[in-house]
Every structure is written in C-alpha cells, then in structure tokens.
N, C-alpha and C positions, 0 to 999 in steps of 0.2 A: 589685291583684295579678293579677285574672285578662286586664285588660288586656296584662301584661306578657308572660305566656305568650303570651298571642295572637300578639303582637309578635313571641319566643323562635319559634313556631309558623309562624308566617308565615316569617319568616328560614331556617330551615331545612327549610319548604318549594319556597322560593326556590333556596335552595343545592342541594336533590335536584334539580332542574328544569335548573338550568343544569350541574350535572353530566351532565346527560342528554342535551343538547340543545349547551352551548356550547362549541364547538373552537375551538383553538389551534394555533398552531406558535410555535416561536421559534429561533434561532440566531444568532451574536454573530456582528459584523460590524464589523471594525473602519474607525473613521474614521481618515483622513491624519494626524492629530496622535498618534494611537495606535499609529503604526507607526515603526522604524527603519528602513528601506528609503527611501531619498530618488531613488534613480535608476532609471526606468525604458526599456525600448528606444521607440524614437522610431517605430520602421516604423509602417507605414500601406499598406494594399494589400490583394493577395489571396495566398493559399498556394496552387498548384495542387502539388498531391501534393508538398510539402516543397520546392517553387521561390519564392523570396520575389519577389513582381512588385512593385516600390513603386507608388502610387497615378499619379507621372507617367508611368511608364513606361507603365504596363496604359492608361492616359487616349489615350494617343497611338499605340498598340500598334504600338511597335520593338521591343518584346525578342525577338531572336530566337530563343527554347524558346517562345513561343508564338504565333507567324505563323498557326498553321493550329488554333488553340486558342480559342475562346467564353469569355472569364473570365465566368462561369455558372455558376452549383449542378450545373445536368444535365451539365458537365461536370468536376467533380470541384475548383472553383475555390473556396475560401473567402473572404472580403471582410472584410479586419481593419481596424476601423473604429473612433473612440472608442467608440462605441455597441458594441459588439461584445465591445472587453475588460471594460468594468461588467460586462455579461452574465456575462463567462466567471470575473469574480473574484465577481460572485454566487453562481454557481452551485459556484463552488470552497468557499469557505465553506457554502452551503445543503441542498445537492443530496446527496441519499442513495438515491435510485432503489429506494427506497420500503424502504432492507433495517432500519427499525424491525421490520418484519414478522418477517425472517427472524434477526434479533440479541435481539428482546424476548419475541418467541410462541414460536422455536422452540430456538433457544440458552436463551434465559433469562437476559440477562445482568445483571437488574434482582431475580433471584429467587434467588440463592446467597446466598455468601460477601456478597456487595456487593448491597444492597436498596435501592428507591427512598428509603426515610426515613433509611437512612444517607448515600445520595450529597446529599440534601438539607442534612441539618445538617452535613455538611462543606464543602457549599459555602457557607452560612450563616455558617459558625464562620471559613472563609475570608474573606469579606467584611466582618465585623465587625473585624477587622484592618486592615481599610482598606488594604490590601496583595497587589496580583496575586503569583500564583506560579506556574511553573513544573513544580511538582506538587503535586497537591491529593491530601491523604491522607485516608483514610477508612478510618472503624473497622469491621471485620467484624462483621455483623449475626448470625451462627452459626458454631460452629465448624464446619472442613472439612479432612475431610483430602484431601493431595497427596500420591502414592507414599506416604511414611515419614515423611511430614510431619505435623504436624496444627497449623494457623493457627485460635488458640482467638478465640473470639466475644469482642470487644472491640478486638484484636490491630488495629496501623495499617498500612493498608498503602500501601506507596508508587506510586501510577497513575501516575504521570508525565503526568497529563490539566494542560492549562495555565488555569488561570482570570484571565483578565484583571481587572482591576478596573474593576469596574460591573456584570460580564457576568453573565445568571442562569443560565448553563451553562457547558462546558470550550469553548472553538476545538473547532470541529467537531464537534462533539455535538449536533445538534439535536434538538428535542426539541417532540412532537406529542401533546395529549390528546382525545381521540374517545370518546363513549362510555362514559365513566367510566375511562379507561384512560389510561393515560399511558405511550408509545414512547421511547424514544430510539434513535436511527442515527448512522451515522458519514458525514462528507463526507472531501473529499480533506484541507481544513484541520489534520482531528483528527493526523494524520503529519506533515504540511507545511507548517506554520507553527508557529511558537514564542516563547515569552516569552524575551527578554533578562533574564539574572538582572539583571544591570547598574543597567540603565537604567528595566525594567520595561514596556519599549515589544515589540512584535511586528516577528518576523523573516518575512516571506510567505518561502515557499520553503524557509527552513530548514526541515532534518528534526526531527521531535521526540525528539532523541536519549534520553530517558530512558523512553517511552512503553511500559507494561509490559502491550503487549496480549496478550503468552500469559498472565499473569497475570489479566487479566481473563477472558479466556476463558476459561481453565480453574476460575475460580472458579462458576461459570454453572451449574444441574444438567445443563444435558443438551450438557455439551463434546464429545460424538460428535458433532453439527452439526457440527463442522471436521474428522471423522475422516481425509476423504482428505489432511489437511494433517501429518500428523503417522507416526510408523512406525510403518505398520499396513499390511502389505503382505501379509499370508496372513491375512484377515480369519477362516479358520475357527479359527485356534487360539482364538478367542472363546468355541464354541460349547461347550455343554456343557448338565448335565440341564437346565439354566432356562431356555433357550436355546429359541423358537416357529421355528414354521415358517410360509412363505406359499408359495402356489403362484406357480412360478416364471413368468416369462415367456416358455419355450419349452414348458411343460409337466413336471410335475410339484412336487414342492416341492422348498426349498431353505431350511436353517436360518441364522433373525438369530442375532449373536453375543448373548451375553448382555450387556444394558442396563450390570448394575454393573458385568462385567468390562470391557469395551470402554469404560466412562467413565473408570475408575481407568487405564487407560494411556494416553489421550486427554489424560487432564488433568496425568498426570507430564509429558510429551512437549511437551504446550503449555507450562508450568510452569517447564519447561527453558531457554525462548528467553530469551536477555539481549535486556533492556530496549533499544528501541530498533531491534530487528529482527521482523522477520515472513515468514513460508514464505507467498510467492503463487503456488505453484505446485502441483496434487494432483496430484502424483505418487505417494501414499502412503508419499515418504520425507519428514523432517522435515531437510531443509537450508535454514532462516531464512535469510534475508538483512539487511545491514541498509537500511534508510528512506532511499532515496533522498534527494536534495535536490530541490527543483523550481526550479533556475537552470538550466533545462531547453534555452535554445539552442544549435545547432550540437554539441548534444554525443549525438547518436546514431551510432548504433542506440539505440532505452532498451531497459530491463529489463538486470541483471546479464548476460546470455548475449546481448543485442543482439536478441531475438526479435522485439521490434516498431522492425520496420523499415521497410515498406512504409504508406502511405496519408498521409492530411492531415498537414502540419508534421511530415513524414520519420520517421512511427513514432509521431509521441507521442500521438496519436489513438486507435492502437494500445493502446497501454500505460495511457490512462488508461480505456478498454473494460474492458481485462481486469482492471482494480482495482475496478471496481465489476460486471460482469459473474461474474466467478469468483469473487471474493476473500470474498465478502459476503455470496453465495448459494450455497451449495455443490450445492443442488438442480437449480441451473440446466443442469450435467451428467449426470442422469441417461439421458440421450439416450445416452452415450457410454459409458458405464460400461459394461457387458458386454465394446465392443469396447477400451477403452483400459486398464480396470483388472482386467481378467476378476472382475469381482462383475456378477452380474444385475442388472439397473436394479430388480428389484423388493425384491432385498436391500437394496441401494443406499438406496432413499429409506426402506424399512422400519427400517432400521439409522438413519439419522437422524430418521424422526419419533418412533420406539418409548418414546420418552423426554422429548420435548415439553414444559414446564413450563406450558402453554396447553393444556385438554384438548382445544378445538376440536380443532389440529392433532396433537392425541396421537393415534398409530396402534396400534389395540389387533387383534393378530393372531387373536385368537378369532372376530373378529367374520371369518371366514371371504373376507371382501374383499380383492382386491389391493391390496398400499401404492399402483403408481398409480393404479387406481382412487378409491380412498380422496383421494390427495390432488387429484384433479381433480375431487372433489364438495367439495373446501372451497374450490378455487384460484379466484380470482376473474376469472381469465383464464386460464385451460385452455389457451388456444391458444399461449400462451409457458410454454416450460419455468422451473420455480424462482418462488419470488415477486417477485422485483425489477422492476423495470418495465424490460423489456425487448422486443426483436423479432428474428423468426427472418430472418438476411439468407437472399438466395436458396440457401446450399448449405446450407443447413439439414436432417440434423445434425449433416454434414460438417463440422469444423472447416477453417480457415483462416491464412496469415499474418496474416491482419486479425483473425481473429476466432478463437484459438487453442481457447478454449472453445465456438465455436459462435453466439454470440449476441450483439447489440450494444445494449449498456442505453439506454435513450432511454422518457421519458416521456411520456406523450400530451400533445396540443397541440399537441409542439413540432416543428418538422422532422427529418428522418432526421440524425444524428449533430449537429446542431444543438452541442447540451449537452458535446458529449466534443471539440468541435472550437472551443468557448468556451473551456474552459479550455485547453486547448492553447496558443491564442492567447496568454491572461492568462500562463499559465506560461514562454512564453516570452519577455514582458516583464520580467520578473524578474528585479533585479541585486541581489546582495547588500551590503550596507553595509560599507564600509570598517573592520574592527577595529582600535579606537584604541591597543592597543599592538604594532603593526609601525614598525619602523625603517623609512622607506621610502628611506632615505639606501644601511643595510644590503643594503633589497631592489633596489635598481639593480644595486647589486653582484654581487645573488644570481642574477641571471637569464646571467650570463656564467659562472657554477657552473654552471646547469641547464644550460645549453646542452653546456659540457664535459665536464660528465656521461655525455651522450648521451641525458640523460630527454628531449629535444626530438625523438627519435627514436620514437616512439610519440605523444608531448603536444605535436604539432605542430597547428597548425592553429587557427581562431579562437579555439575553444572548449577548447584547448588538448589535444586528443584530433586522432587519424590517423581517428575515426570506424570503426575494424576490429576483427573478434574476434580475440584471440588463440590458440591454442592452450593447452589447459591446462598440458601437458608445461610448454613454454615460461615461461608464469607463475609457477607453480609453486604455487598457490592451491589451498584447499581444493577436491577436485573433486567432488565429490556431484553442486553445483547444476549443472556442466555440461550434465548429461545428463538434466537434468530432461525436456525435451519427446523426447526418442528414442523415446518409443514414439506419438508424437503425431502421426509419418508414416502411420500405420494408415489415418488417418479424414480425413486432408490434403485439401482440395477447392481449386480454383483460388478467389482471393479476390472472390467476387461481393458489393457490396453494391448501396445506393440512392441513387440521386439525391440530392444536398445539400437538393433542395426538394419532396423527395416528405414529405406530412404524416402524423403518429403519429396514430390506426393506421394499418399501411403500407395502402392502396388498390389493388384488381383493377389488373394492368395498370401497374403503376408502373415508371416509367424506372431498369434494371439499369445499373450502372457497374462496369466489370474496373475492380480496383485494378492500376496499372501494379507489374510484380514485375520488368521490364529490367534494372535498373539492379545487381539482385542480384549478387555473383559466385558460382558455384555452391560452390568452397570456401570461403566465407565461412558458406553458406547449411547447408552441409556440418559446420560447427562448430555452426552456432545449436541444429542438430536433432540432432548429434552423432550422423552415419551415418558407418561408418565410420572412426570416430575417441572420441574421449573428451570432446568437447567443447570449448567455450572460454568466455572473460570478454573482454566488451566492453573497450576501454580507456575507463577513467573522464574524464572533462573534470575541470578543474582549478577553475572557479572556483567559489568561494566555499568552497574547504576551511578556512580559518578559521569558517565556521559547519557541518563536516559530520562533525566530528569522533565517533567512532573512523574506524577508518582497512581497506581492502579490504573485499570483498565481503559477509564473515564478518561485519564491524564487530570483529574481534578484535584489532586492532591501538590498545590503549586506556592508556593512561598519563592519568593526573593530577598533580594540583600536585604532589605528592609523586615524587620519580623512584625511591625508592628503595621505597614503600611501596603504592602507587596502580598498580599492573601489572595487566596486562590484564582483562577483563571480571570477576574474581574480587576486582581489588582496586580498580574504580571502580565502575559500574553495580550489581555485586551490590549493592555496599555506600553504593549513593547518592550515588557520587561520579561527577560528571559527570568524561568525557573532557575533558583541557584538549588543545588543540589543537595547540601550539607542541611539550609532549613526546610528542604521538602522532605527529605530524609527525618528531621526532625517531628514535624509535622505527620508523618505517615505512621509516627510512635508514642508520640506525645500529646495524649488524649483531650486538653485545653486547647493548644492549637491547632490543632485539628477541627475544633467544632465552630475556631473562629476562622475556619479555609470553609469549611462547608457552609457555613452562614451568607460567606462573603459571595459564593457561588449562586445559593438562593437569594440571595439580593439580583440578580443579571433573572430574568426571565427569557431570555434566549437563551440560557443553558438548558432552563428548565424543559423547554421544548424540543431540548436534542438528547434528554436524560443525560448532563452530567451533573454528579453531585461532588465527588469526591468523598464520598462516605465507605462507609466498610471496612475489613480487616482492620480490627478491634481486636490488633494483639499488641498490648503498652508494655511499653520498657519507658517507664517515668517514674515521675516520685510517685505518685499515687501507687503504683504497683511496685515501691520497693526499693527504686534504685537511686543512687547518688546522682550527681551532674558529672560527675567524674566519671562513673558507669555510662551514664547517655553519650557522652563523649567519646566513649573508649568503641561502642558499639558502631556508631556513627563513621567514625576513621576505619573501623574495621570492614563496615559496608562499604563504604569508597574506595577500598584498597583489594577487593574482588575483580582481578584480571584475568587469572587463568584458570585453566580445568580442576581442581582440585584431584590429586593425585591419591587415588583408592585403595592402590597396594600396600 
C-alpha cells in the first residue's frame, strides 16, 4: 500500500512539474483530403505594390512597369513562390500575433458565460460523435445576464466555431499553455474558412457565416475591452458615484466610466451583432459588417468602404494588418485616442484594463498610478503600443493608408510585413469550389440576363467588380459604416513603412519605403475617408457568392430554405438557420422579397441598434422589370457558378 502512494505521489508530482515547466501550442491545419477547394491560382512571381510580374517575365526583365524597378524587398517587390504560399496558408491558420494575451487576460473570453471546462467537454461531447460540425455548442458554465436578458447556467449556446473531425480545437482557435495557464486566440481561419455541412470537408476562404463573435464577446466579464467597437460615443454618460478617477494626461483628473455600467451596454451592443458579422472598425459607432470571404483576387480595394487600397497585392496587406492590428488589440490605439475619439489615452486604457479578469493586468485606480503608466510596467515591450506583437512603422502615431491604426503586426524573427504579405499571397490563391446544385446549362443562359441587366456595369472586370467605390446615395446601403474613417483625416501621415527585408525588431537605420498612393483618384479617396460627402461601398467581386451567403454589406439580405418563413436575419441566423444562397440571391434581386427580408429585420430591434437593414442596391432583375421566372433562374445559376478569374484576353 505504501508503495502505491508513493507511486500516486510520484505521478502527481510529476504532473505539478510539467504543469510548470511544459508548454505547448497547437492549431488544426487541415490536410488536402480535408478540404473542398480543389483549384487553386497557378501564378508564380513577384507582386510589386499590386503589379503581378510572372516568374518569366521578372527572369528576363521585359515588363515594361518595371524597367527602372529591382524585383527586391528594399524595393517593395514580393516573390510568390511555392515555398512562400505553405508559409502564408500556415500562418493563416496559426498566426494570432500574440492577441491570446489581449482576448484571454484582458477580455476574459475563457472566464464568463463560456469557461475553459465547458468549451472542453463540448469539444469532447463533439468528437465522440464522430462527426465534424459547423458549430460547436456549448453549455454556459454561469448564468449571465445581456440587456433584459438572462442566459441561465446550463443554457446551450450556439458559437458557430467549426470543429473539424479529428481536430483538438475550432479552425482557428489556437490554443497555447505556459505556466499553468492555458490561452486561446484567434487566426485569420477562425472567419475564413468553414465546414461544408454537406460533405464535411473545409471551404479555405469561405466566410464563417454563422460565427457568433458578439456572442462570445459579450459573454466575457470584461466586454469593455471592445468598447471603442460598439455605441459608446459620449463615454461620460457612464460616469456616476462608483465611477474613479486618474490623473489625466494633460494634467488634472478625469473620471473612468463605471466598470458595471459601461459593461452592461458593451455586452447588449456586442450581443446585438447577427452571427456572422463583426464591427472592425472603432469608431465608437456599432455598424457590423458581415465576414468577408477570402476569394480575395482582383477584387479590390478590400474592406467594405475600399480603405485598404494602397501597398503589397493592391490593398490586401492592408486589410489583413488591420484585422489583426486593430481588431484584436483595442489597446494598440491608445496613441490616438485623445486626437480621434476625444477620450484621453489615460481614460482610454483605464476604461479597458479597470475590469481585467487577470489581476496582473487589472488597473486598480487607488493605487494613484497612471493606466499608462501601469500598463508599461506589465507590457512586455513597452516600446509597441497594445500587446500584440506589433511595430511602430516610421509615421508612428500618425496613422496612415497603410496603416489606418498606426501599427503593423509582425512578430519577431520574421521580416517587416513578412507574415501579412504571406497570407496575402495564400489568399489570393484561393478559388472556391464549384456548388453541385447549379444548372450550368441554366447558367450560360444566365450570363446574357446579367449582362442585359446592366449588373456588368459595375461587375465588370476579372474579378467581376469595376474595383470603385460607389457613393452611398447611389447604393442606397445602410450608411453608418461609410463614414466610419471621417474623422481618421485628423492623424493622416504620408504611408511610410520598411523594407520587405528589414528584420523584427525593426534595426537603427533601417531602409524606409513610401508606399506608392499615385494611382489613387482623389474622389474615390474622397469617398473612402468620406470628406465631403457621406461616403461609399466598395463594389463587391462576384466569385464565390454560392459560399458567402447573406447578402450586402449588412449581411441583411438573408432567406433560407424556407421562402416564406426563413426571412432575414430574424428568421435564419437568429434562429440557427443558415442563409441558403440561391433564395438570398433571389432576394437581393427580387424587389417583393426583399421588402419582406427588410421588414422581417425591422421587426428585431437589436438589428436596429447595430444598423442592419438589409436595404439597398435597388437593381431588379424580376417580373416587375421585365423578366420571366426562367430569366431569374437562368441569372441566379449563373451567379452561383462564379469560381474563377474571368479570363480578359
């Protein structure tokens, strides 16, 4: 017996030891038999600022955009190589630039509603099944209340996180334990890739249309961490007797809102977003958007407003900066905050650490310290703003077209933009899989619809987009998000960043590179920043809308199987029904049901308060305007059957 202890003793002094000592990472990564995606782009070359150079051309250097050009890092020249897209589809699945930090210590998204022992035995209870799903549901581990809500402990709730079969986490979720501690963060994947109910097999690129990240965040204690994302735009109606004070950063004080009130409208506001959208933008208004797809070629400007336009692969370098720069680290703008959001930088970070579910990073206002103070004796690199693993390019903390927040994520080791200029690449390899019920007999037909339509008057071009913003008037689209960056001209610096082969950390004396901004039109530019105007929406590229269902900016435009019962976000997503594609497609053209998707949306008053309507683009192809059920049809297969590049020679 006493042997046996020993034994018992031993073991579980073993286990304290390697809790203490042995770290991990992990995140799924799927193999080619585990994917639906069979086609991918063939190029091979370099990208000098959004100019595709094929590898003979660049070999033999005739092209003439680049005579007087070094296909070179130090000159802004990328080299897309098979080695190069591995990299970029690694790092698309892997790569969190470090925000376990700022989603597990300072959000708390493992310490609500949703706790590490429950997201365990759901994935457990999931795998036992022997059955991948496309959302993995999980029982609340405490009750919580939302606004007037209260989701009691037990209650299941629906993540829309996808768990493949085999995998010991969701797409995109990886997950790191140090320390006794166990993180989880988000990569690009946990959005942009998805399970096929179907087949069971993974969609790269598709959007995760059911993905209910306000849901999760607001389930989190401390959902102030996302406050600039939600409407919260006169932060002192917070303030009141419970309400501290810190000394300002001009001098004098200046009162945090109070922790419970500002979390109870934080977490309605988050709460609010239908599944499958997300606000990337702090402007302190809450206008979501929905989850892009990432069949990402020729179809810029990205971002819903076209704002990443400029630098590597024509913007989208851009755009995938500020998804993990901004989106992940709300901290990482405190630099700006006085001048963008009139709150002091020290309210600013005090308003999000005050609440912390990590006492480390808990900012306790008594202790007479400034928050930034405070938080640059925890930050682990003081000399980057927010915890992310980021670097200050030189207009630092100027924002930029490149760098709209200020900052460009990148993780030590690797080269300047390295990692955002991988995925890039990978993402714009990316062709969507043919959906096996298009008529494609139908869709020949249909493309002589689109064309007499006039939709080829905007959806022209490879990628089936003119690549322009439109004016919102013109659209006629919910307009919130237009005017999201308008006040973002304040702090505008010319786009400086580094050299493709200057190494992380940046080095004294490192070679600066102007991001080329020529090619801009000034009204165009004039739309993105909405000076002068109300703003606009990019026009959308076409391929792969059989995988990117709902439908506009909003993602409001939502039908399911059901045509009479399944209407917009109220009667699919609320209620767990995915968007089917073919009636949102309908809907997005057929000016009757449409007005009964928009009805059904104003019926939900928590859309209303995150502006989505699903209104706008008021260009019919129905009987009212002309055409047969046989024409709608033909148009419809024709949209669904948009995989590849359109071929322009």
């Amino acid at each position: 017996m006493k042997k046996r202890w020993w034994i018992i003793g031993g073991v579980l002094v073993a286990l304290l030891i390697a809790i203490f000592t042995v770290e991990f990472e992990y995140a799924y990564v799927p193999e080619q038999e585990d994917l639906l995606n069979d086609i991918y782009d063939s190029f091979r070359g370099y990208d000098l600022w959004g100019e595709r150079i094929p590898m003979d051309t660049a070999n033999n250097m005739i092209h003439s955009k680049i005579k007087s050009h070094s296909l070179s890092p130090d000159e802004g020249a990328v080299r897309v190589d098979d080695e190069f897209l591995a990299f970029g589809r690694d790092q698309f699945y892997r790569e969190t630039f470090n925000n376990e930090e700022y989603l597990t210590e300072i959000l708390g998204v493992l310490d609500g509603g949703i706790t590490l022992p429950a997201m365990t035995m759901a994935i457990l209870k999931q795998k036992l099944s022997g059955e991948p799903t496309s959302n993995l549901k999980v029982k609340l581990a405490k009750d919580v209340t939302i606004g007037d809500r209260v989701l009691k402990k037990g209650e299941v709730i629906d993540t829309g996180l996808d768990l493949p079969k085999g995998a010991l986490a969701p797409i995109g979720m990886p997950i790191s334990y140090e320390s006794g501690k166990i993180r989880t963060g988000v990569s690009c994947a946990a959005c942009h890739a998805t399970i096929d109910d179907r087949s069971g097999k993974i969609v790269e690129g598709a959007p995760n249309a059911d993905f209910d990240a306000g849901m999760l965040l607001a389930l989190a204690p401390n959902s102030t961490a996302f406050f600039p994302n939600t409407e919260v735009e006169v932060i002192e109606k917070f303030v009141n007797d419970n309400s501290a004070y810190v000394n300002a950063s001009e001098g004098g004080q200046e009162a945090l809102p109070d922790p419970a009130a500002i979390e109870a409208e934080v977490d309605k506001t988050l709460a609010s977003w239908p599944k499958g959208n997300f606000d990337s933008t702090i402007d302190l208004v809450s206008n979501p958007t929905q989850i892009p797809d990432s069949f990402t070629l020729e179809d810029h400007p990205y971002g819903w407003n076209g704002f990443a336009a400029v630098g590597p692969f024509h913007g989208l370098s851009s755009l995938n900066n500020n998804v993990h720069a901004q989106n992940s680290d709300l901290l990482a703008q405190f630099e700006q905050s006085n001048e963008l959001f009139d709150i002091d930088k020290e309210v600013y970070i005090g308003t999000i650490l005050q609440n912390a579910p990590n006492r480390r990073y808990r900012y306790d206002p008594d202790s007479g310290e400034k928050p930034s103070e405070f938080f640059a004796s925890i930050d682990e690199d003081p000399e980057v703003p927010g915890v992310n693993e980021m670097v200050k390019p030189p207009h630092f903390p100027n924002i930029s077209l490149f760098s709209p927040n200020g900052t460009v994520v990148n993780s030590p080791g690797f080269k300047f933009a390295e990692q955002i200029n991988g995925m890039s690449a990978f993402q714009n390899a990316l062709r969507p899989p043919m959906p096996e019920e298009v008529d494609l007999v139908s869709a020949e037909a249909g493309r002589e619809v689109f064309d007499r339509a006039g939709c080829s008057s905007c959806h022209a071009g490879p990628g089936y987009t003119n690549n322009k913003v439109v004016p919102v008037e013109r659209v006629k689209t919910e307009p919130s998000r237009a005017k999201a960056f308008e006040d973002s001209v304040k702090m505008m610096d010319t786009s400086w960043i580094y050299s493709f082969d200057t190494p992380v950390p940046i080095p004294k004396g490192a070679k600066k590179l102007k991001v080329p901004t020529m090619h801009l039109e000034e009204e165009q530019l004039r739309l993105v920043l909405a000076q002068g105007n109300e703003g606009g929406y990019k026009v959308k590229g076409l391929i792969g809308l059989a995988w990117s269902a709902p439908y506009l900016h909003d993602g409001g435009v939502a039908v399911g199987p059901d045509l009479e019962n399944d209407l917009g976000i109220p009667g699919t997503l609320r209620k767990a029904v995915k968007p089917d594609p073919v009636n949102s497609l309908r809907a997005l053209i057929d000016r009757e049901l449409r007005q009964k998707v928009i009805e059904a949306n104003r019926a939900d008053p928590r859309l209303a308060d995150v502006h989505v309507t699903g209104e706008g683009h008021e260009f019919w192809v129905d009987e009212q305007a002309g055409y047969t059920e046989e024409e709608v049809e033909a148009i419809i297969n024709y949209l669904m059957s948009l995989t590849e590049i359109e071929d322009q020679e």
